[in-house]
mmCIF file of the N, C-alpha and C atoms, coordinates in Angstrom:
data_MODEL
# 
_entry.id   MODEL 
# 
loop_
_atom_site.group_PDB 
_atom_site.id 
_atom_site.type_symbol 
_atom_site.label_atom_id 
_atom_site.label_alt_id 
_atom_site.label_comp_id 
_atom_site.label_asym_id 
_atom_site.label_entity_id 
_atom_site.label_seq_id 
_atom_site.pdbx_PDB_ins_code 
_atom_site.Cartn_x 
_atom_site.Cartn_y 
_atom_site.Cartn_z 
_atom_site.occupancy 
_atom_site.B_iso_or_equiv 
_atom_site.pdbx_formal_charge 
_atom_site.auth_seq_id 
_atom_site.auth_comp_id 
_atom_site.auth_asym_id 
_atom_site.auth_atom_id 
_atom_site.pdbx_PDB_model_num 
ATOM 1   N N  . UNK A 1 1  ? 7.420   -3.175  -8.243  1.00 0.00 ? 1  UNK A N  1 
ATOM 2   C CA . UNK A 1 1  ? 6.329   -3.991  -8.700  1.00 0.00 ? 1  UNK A CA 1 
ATOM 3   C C  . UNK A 1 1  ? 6.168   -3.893  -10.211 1.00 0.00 ? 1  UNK A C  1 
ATOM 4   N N  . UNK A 1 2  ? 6.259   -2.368  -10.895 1.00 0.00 ? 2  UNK A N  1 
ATOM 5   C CA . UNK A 1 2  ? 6.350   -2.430  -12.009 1.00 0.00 ? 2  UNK A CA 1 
ATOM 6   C C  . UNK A 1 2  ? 7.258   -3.513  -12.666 1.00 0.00 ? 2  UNK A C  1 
ATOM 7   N N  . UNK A 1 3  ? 8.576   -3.619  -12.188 1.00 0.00 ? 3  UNK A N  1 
ATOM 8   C CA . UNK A 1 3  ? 9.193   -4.400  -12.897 1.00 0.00 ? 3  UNK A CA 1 
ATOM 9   C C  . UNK A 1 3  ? 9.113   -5.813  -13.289 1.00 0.00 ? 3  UNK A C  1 
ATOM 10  N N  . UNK A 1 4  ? 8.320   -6.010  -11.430 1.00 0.00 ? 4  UNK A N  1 
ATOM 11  C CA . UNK A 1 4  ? 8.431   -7.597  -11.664 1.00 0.00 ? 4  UNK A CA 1 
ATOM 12  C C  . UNK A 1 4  ? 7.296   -7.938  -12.548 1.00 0.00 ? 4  UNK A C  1 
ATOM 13  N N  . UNK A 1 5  ? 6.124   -7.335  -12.149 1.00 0.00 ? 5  UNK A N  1 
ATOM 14  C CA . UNK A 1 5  ? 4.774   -7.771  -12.241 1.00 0.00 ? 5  UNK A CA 1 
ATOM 15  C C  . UNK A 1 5  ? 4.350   -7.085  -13.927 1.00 0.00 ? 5  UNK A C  1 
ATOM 16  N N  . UNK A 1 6  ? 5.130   -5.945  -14.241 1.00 0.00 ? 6  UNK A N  1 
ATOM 17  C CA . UNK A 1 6  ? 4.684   -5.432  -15.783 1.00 0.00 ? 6  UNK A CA 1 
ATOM 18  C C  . UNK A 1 6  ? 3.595   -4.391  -15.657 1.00 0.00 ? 6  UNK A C  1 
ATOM 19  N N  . UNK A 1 7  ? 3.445   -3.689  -14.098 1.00 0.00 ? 7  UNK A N  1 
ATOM 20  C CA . UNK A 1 7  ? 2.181   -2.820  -13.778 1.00 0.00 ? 7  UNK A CA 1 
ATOM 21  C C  . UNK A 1 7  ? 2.529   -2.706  -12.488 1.00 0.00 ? 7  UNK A C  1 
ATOM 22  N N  . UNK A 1 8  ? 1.622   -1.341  -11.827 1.00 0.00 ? 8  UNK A N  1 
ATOM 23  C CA . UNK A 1 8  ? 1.443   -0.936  -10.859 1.00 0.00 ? 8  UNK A CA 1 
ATOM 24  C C  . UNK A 1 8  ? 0.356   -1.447  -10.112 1.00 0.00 ? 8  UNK A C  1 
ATOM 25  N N  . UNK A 1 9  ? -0.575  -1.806  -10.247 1.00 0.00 ? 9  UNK A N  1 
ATOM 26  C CA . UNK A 1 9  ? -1.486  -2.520  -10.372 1.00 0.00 ? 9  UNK A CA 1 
ATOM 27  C C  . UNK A 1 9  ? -1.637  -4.381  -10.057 1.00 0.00 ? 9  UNK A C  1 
ATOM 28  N N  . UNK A 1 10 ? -0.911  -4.974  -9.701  1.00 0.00 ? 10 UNK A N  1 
ATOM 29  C CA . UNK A 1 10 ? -0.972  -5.865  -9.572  1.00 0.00 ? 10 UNK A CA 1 
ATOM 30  C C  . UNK A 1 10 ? -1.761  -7.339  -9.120  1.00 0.00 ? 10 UNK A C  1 
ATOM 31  N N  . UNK A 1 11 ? -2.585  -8.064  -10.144 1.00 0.00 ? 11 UNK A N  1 
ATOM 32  C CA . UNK A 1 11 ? -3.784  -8.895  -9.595  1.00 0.00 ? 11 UNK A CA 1 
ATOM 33  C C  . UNK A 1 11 ? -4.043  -8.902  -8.194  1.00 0.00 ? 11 UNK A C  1 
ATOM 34  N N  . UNK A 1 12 ? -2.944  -9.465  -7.997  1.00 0.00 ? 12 UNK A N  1 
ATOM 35  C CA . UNK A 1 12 ? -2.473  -9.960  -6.303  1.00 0.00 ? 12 UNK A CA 1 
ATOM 36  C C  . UNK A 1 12 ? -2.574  -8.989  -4.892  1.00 0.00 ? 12 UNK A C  1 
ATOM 37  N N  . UNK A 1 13 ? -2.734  -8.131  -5.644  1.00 0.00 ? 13 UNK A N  1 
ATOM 38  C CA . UNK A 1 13 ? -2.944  -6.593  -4.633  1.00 0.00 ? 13 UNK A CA 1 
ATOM 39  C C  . UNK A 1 13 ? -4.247  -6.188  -4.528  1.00 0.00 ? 13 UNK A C  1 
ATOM 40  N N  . UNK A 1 14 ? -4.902  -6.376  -5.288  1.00 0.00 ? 14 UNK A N  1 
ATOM 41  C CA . UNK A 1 14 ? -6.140  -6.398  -5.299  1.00 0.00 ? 14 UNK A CA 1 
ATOM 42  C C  . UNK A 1 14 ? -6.700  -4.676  -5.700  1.00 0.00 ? 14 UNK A C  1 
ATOM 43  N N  . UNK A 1 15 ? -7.903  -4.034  -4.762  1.00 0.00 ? 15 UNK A N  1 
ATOM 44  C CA . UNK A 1 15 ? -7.628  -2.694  -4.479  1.00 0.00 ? 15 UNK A CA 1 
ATOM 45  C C  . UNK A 1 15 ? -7.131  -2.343  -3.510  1.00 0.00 ? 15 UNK A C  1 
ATOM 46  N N  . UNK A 1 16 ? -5.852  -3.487  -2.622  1.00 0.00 ? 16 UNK A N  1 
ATOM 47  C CA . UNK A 1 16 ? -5.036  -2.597  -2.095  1.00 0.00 ? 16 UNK A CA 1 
ATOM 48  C C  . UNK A 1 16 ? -3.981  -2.145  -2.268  1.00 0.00 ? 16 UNK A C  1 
ATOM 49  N N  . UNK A 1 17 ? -3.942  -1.985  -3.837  1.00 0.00 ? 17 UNK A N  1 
ATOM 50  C CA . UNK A 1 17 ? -2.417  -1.262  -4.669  1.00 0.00 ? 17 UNK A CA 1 
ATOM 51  C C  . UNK A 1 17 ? -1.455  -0.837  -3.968  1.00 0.00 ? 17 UNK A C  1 
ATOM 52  N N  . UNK A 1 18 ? -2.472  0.707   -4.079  1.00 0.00 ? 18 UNK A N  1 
ATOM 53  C CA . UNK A 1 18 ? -1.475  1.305   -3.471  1.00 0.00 ? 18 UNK A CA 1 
ATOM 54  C C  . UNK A 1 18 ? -0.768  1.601   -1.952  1.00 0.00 ? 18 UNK A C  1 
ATOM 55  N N  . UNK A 1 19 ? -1.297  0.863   -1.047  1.00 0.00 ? 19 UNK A N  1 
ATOM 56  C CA . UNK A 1 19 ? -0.863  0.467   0.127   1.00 0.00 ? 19 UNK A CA 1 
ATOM 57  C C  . UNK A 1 19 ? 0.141   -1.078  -0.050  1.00 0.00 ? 19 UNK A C  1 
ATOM 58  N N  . UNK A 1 20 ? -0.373  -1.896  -0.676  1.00 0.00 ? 20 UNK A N  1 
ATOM 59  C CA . UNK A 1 20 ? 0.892   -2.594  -1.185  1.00 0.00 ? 20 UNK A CA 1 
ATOM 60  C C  . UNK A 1 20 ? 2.502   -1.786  -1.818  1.00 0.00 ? 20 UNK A C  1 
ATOM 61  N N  . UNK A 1 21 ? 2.153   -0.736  -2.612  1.00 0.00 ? 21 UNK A N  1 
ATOM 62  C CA . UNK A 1 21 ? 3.464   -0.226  -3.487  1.00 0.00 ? 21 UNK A CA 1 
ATOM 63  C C  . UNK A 1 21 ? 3.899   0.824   -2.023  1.00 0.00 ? 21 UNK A C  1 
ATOM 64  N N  . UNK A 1 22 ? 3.195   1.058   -1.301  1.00 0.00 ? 22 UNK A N  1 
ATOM 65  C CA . UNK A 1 22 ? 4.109   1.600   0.288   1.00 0.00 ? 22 UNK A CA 1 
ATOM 66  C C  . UNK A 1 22 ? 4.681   0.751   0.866   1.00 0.00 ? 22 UNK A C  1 
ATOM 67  N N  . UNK A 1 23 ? 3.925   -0.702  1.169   1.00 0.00 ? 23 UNK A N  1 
ATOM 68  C CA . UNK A 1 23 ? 4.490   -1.568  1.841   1.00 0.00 ? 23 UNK A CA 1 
ATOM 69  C C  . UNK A 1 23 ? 5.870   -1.846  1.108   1.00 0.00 ? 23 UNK A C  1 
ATOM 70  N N  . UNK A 1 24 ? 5.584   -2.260  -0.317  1.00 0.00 ? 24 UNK A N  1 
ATOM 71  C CA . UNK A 1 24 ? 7.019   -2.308  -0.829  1.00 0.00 ? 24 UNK A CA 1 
ATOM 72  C C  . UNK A 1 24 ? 8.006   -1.545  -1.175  1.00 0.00 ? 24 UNK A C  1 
ATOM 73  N N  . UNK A 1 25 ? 7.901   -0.184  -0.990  1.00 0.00 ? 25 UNK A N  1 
ATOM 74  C CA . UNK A 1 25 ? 8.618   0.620   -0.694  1.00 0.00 ? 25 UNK A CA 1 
ATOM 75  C C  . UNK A 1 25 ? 9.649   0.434   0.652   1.00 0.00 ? 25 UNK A C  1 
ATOM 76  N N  . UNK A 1 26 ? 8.355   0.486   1.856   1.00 0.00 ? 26 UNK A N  1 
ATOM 77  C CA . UNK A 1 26 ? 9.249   0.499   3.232   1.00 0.00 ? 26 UNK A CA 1 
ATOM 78  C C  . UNK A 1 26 ? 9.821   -1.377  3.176   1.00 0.00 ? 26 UNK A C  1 
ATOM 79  N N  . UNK A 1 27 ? 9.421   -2.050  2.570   1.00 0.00 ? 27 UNK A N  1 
ATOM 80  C CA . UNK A 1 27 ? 10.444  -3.212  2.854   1.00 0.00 ? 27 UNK A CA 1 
ATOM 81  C C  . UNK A 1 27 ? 11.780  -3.109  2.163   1.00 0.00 ? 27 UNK A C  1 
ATOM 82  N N  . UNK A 1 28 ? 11.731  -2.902  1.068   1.00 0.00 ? 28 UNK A N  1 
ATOM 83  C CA . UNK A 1 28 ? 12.864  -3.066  0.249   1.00 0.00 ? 28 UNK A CA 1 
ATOM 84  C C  . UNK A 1 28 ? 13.387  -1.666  -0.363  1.00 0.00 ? 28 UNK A C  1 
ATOM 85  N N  . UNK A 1 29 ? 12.768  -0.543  -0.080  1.00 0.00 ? 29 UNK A N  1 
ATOM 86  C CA . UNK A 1 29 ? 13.643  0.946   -0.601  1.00 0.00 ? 29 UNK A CA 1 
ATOM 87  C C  . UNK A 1 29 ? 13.803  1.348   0.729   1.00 0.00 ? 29 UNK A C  1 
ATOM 88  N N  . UNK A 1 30 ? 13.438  1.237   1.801   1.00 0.00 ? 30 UNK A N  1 
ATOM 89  C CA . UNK A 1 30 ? 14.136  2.061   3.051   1.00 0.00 ? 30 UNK A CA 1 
ATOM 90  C C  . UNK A 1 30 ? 12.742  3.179   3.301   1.00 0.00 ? 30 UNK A C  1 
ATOM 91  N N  . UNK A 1 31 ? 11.781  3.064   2.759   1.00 0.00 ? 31 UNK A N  1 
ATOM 92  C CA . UNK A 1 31 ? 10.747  4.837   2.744   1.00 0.00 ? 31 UNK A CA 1 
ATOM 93  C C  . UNK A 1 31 ? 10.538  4.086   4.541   1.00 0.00 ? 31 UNK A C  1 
ATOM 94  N N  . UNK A 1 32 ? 10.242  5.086   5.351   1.00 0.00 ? 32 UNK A N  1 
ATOM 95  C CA . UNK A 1 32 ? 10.105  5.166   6.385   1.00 0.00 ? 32 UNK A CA 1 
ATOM 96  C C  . UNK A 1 32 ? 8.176   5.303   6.681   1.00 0.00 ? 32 UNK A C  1 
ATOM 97  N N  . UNK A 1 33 ? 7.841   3.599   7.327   1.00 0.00 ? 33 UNK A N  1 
ATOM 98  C CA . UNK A 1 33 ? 6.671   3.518   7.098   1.00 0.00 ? 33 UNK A CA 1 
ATOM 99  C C  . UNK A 1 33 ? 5.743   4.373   8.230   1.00 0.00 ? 33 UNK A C  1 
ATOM 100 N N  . UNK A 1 34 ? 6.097   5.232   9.291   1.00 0.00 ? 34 UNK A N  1 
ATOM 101 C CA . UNK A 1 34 ? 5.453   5.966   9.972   1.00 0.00 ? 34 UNK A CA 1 
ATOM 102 C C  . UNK A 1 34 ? 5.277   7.417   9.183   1.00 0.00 ? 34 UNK A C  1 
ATOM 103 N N  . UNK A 1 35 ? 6.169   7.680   8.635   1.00 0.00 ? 35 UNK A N  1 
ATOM 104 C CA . UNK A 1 35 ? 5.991   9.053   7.642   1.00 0.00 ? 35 UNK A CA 1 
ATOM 105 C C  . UNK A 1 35 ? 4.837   8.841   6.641   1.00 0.00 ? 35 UNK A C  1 
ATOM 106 N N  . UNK A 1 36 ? 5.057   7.915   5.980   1.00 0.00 ? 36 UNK A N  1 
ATOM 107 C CA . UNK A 1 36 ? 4.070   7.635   5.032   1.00 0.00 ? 36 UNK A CA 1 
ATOM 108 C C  . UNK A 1 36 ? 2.240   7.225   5.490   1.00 0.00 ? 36 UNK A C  1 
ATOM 109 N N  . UNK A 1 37 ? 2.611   6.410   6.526   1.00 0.00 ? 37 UNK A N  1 
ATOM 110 C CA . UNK A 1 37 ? 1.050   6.395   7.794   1.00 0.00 ? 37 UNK A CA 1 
ATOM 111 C C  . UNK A 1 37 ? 0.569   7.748   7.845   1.00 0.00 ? 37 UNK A C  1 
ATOM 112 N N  . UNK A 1 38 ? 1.236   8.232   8.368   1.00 0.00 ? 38 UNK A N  1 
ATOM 113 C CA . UNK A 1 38 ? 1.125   9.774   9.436   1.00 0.00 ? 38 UNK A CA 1 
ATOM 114 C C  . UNK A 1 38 ? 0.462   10.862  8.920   1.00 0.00 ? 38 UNK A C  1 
ATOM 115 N N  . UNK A 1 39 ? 0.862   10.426  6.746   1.00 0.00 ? 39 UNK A N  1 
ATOM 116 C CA . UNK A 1 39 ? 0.033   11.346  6.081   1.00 0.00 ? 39 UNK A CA 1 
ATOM 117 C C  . UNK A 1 39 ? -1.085  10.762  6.103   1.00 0.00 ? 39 UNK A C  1 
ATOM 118 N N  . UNK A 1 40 ? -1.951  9.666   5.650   1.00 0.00 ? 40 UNK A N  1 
ATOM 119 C CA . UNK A 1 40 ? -3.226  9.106   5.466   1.00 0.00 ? 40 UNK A CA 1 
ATOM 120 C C  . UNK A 1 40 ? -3.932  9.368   6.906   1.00 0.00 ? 40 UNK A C  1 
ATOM 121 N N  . UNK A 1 41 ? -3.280  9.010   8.286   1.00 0.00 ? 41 UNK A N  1 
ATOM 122 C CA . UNK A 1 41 ? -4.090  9.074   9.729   1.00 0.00 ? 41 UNK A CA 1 
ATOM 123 C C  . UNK A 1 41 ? -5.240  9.693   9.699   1.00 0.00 ? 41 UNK A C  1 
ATOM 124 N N  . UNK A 1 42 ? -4.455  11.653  9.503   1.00 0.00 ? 42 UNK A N  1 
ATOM 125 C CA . UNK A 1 42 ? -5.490  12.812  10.364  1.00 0.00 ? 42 UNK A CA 1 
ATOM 126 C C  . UNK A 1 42 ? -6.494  12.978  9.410   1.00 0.00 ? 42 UNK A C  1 
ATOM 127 N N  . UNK A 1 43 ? -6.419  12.249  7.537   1.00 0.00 ? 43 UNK A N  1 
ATOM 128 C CA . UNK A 1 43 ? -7.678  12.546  6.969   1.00 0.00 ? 43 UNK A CA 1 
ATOM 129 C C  . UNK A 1 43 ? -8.946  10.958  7.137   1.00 0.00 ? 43 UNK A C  1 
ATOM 130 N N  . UNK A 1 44 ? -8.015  9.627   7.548   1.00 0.00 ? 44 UNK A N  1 
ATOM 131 C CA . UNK A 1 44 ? -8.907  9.017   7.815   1.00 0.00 ? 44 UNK A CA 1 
ATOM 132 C C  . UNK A 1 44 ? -9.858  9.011   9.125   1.00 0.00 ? 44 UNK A C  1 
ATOM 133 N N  . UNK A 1 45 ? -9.340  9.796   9.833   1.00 0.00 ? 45 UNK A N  1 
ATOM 134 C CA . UNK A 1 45 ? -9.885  10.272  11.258  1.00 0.00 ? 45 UNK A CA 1 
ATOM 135 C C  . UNK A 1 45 ? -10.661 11.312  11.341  1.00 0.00 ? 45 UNK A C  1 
ATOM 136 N N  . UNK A 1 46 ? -10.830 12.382  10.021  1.00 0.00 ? 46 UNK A N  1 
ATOM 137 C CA . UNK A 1 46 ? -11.386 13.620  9.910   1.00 0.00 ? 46 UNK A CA 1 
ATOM 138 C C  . UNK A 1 46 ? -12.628 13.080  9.627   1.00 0.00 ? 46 UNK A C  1 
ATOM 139 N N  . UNK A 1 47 ? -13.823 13.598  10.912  1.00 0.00 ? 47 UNK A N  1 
ATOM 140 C CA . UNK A 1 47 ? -15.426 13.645  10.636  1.00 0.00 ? 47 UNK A CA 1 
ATOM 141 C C  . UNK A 1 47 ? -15.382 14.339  9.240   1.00 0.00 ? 47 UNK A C  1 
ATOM 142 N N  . UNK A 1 48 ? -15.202 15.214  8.787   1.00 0.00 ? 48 UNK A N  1 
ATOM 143 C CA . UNK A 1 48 ? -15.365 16.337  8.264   1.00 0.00 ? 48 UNK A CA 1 
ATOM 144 C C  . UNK A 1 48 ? -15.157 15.713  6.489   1.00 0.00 ? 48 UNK A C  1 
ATOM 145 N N  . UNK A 1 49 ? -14.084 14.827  6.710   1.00 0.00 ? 49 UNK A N  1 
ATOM 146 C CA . UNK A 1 49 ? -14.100 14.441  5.576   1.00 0.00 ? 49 UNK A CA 1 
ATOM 147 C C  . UNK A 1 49 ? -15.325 12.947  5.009   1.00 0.00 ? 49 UNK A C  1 
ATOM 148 N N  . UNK A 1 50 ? -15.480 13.405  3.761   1.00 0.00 ? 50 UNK A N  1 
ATOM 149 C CA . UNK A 1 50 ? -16.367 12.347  3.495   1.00 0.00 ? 50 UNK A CA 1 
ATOM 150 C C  . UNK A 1 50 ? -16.007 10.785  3.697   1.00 0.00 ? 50 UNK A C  1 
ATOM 151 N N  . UNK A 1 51 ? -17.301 10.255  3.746   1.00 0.00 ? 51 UNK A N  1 
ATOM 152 C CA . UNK A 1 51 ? -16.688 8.602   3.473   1.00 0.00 ? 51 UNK A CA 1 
ATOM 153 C C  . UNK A 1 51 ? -15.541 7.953   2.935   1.00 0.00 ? 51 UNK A C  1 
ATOM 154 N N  . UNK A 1 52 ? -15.986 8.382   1.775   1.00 0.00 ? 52 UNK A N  1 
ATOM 155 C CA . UNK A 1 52 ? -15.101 7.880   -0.051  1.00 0.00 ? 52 UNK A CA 1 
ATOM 156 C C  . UNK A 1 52 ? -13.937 8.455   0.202   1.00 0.00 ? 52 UNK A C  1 
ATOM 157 N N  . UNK A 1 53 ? -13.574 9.306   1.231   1.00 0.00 ? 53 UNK A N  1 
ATOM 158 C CA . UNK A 1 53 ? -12.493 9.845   0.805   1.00 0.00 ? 53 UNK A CA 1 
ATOM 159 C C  . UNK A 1 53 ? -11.524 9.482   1.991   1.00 0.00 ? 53 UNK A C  1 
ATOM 160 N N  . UNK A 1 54 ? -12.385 9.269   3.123   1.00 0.00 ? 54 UNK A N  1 
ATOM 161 C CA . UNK A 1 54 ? -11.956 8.385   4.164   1.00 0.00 ? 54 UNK A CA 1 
ATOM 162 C C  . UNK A 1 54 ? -11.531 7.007   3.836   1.00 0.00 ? 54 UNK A C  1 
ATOM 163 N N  . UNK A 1 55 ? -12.239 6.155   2.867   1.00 0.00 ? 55 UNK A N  1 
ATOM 164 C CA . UNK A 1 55 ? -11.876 4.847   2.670   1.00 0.00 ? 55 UNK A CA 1 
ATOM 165 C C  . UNK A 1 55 ? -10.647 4.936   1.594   1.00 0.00 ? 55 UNK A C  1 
ATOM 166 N N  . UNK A 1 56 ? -10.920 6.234   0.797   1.00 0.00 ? 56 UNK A N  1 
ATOM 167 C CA . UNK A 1 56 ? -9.686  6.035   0.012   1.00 0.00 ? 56 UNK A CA 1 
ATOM 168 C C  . UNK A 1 56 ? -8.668  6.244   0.780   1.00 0.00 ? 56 UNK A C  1 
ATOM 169 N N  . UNK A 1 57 ? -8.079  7.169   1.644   1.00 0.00 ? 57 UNK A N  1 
ATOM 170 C CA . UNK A 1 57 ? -6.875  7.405   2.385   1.00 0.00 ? 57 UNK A CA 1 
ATOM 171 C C  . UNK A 1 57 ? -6.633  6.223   2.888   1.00 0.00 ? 57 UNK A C  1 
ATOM 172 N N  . UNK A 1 58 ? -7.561  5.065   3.290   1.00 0.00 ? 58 UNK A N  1 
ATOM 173 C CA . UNK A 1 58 ? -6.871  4.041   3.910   1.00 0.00 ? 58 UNK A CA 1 
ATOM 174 C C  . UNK A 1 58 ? -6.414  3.220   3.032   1.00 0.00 ? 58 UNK A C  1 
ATOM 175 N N  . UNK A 1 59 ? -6.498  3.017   2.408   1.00 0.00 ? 59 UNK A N  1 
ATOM 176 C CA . UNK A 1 59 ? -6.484  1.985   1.065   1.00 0.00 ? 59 UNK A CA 1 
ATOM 177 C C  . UNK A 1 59 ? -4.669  2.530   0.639   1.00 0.00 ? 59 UNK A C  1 
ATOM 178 N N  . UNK A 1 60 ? -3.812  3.635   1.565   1.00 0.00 ? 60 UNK A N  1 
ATOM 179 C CA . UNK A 1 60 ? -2.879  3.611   1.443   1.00 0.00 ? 60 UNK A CA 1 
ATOM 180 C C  . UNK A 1 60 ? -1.866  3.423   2.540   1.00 0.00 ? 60 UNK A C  1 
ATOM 181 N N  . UNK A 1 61 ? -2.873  3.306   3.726   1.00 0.00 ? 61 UNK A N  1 
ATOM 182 C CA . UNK A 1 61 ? -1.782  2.590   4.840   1.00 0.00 ? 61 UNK A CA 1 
ATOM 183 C C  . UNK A 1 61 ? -0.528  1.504   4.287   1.00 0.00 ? 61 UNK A C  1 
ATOM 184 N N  . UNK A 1 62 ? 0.399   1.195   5.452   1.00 0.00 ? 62 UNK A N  1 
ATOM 185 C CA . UNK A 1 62 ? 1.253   0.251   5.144   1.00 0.00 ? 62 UNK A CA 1 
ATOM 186 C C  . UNK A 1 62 ? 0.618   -0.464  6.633   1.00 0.00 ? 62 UNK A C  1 
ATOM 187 N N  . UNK A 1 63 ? 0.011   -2.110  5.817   1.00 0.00 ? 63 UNK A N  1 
ATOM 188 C CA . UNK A 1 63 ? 0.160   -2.914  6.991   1.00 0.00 ? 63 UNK A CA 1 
ATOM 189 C C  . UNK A 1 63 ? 0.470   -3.785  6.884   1.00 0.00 ? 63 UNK A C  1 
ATOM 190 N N  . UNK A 1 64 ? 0.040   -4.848  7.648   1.00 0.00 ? 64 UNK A N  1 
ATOM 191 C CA . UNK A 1 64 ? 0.827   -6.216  7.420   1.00 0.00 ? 64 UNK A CA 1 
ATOM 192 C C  . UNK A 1 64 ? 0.284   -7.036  6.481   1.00 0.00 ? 64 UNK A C  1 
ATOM 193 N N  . UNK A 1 65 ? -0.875  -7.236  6.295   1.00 0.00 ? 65 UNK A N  1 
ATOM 194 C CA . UNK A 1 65 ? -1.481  -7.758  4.508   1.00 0.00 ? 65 UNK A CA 1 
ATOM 195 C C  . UNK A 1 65 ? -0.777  -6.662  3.799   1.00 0.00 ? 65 UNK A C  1 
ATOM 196 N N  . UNK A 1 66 ? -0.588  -5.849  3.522   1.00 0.00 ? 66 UNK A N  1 
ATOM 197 C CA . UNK A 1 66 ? 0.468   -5.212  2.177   1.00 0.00 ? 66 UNK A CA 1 
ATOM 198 C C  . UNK A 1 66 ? 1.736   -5.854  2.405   1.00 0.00 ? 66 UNK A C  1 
ATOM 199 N N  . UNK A 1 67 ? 2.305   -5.543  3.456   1.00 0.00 ? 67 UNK A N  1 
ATOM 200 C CA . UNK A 1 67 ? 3.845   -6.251  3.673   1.00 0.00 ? 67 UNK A CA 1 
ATOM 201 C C  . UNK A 1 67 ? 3.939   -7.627  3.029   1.00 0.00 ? 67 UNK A C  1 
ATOM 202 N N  . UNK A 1 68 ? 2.918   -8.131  3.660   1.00 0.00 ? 68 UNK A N  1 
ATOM 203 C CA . UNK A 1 68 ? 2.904   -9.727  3.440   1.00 0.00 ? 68 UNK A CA 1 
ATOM 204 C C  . UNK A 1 68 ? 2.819   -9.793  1.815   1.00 0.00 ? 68 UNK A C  1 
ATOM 205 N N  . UNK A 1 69 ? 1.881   -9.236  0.899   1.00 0.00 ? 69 UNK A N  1 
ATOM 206 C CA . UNK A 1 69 ? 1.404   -8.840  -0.577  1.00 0.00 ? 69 UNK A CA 1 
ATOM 207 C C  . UNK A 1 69 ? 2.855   -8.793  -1.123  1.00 0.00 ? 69 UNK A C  1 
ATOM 208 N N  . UNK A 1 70 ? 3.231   -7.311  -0.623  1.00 0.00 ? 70 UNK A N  1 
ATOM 209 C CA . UNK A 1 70 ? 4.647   -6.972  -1.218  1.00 0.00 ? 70 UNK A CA 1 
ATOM 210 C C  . UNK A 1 70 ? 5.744   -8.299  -0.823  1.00 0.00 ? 70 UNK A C  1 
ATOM 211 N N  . UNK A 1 71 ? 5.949   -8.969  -0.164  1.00 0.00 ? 71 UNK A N  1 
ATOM 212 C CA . UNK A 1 71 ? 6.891   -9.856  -0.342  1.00 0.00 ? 71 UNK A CA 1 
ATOM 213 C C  . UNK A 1 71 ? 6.467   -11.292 -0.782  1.00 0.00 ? 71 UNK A C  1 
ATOM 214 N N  . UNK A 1 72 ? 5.512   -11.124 -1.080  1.00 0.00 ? 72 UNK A N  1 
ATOM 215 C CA . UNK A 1 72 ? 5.190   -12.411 -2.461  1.00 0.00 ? 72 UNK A CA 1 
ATOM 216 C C  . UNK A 1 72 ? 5.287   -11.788 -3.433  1.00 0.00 ? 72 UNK A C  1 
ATOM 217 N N  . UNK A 1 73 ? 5.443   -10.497 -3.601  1.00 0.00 ? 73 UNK A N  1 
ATOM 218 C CA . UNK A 1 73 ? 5.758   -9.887  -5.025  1.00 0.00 ? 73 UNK A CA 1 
ATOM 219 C C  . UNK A 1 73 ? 7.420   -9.794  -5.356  1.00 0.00 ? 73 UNK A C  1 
ATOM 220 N N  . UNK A 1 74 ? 7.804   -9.823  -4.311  1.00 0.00 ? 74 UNK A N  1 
ATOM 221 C CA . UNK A 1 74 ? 9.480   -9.223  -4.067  1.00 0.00 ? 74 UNK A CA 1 
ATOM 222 C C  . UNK A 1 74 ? 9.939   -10.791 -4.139  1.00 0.00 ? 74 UNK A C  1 
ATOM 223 N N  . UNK A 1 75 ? 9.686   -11.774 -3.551  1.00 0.00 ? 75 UNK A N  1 
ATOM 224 C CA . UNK A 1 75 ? 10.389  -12.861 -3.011  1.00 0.00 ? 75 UNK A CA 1 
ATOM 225 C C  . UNK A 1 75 ? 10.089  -13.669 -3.645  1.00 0.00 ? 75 UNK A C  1 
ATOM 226 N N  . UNK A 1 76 ? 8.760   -14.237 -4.388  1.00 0.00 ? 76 UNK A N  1 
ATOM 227 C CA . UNK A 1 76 ? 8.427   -15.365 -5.034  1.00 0.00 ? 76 UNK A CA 1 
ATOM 228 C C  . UNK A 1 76 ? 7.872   -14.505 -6.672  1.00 0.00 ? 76 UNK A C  1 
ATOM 229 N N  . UNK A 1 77 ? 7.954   -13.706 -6.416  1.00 0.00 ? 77 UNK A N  1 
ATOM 230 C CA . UNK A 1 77 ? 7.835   -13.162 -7.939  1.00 0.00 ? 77 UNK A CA 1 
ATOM 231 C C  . UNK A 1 77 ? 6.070   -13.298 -8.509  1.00 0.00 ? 77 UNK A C  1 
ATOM 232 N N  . UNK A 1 78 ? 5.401   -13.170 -7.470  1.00 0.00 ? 78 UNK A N  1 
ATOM 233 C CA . UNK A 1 78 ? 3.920   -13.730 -7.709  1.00 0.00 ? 78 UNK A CA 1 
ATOM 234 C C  . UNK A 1 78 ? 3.121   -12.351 -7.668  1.00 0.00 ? 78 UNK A C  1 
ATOM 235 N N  . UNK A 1 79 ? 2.769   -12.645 -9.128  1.00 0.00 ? 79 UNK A N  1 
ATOM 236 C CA . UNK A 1 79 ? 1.991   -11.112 -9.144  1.00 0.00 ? 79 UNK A CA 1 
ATOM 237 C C  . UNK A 1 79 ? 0.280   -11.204 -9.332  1.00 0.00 ? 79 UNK A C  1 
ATOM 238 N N  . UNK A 1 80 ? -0.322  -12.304 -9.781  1.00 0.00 ? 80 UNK A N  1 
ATOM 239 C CA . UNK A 1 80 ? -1.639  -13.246 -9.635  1.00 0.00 ? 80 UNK A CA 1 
ATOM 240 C C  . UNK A 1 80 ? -1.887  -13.841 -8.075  1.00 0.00 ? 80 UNK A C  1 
# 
């Protein structure tokens, strides 16, 4: 994304960055998207953990709005 878009960060991603830069990882580098889930799960599921910190762990899932994100970033070059 850096490359295409000139940032990590990308309009088009919104605040779901960094679950977009996983998604585009597991589409086009091979990262294996259950490994990368598997870490965010047991703290978005933890009572114990706060809100904020619950919503942040999700905000790095890989799902299918990131997938979809990441390949308008990958495929049509659309970073707005």
């Amino acid at each position: 994304m850096l490359i295409t878009c000139g940032t990590t960060d990308p309009i088009i991603a919104g605040d779901r960055y960094e679950g977009v830069t996983s998604a585009y990882a597991v589409l086009f580098f091979g990262a294996n998207e259950q490994v990368l889930n598997s870490a965010m799960i047991p703290v978005i599921n933890d009572p114990n953990e706060s809100q904020e910190t619950r919503d942040a762990a999700a905000k790095y899932l890989v799902d299918d709005q990131g997938k979809a994100i990441a390949r308008q970033i990958h495929d049509e070059r659309k970073c707005r």
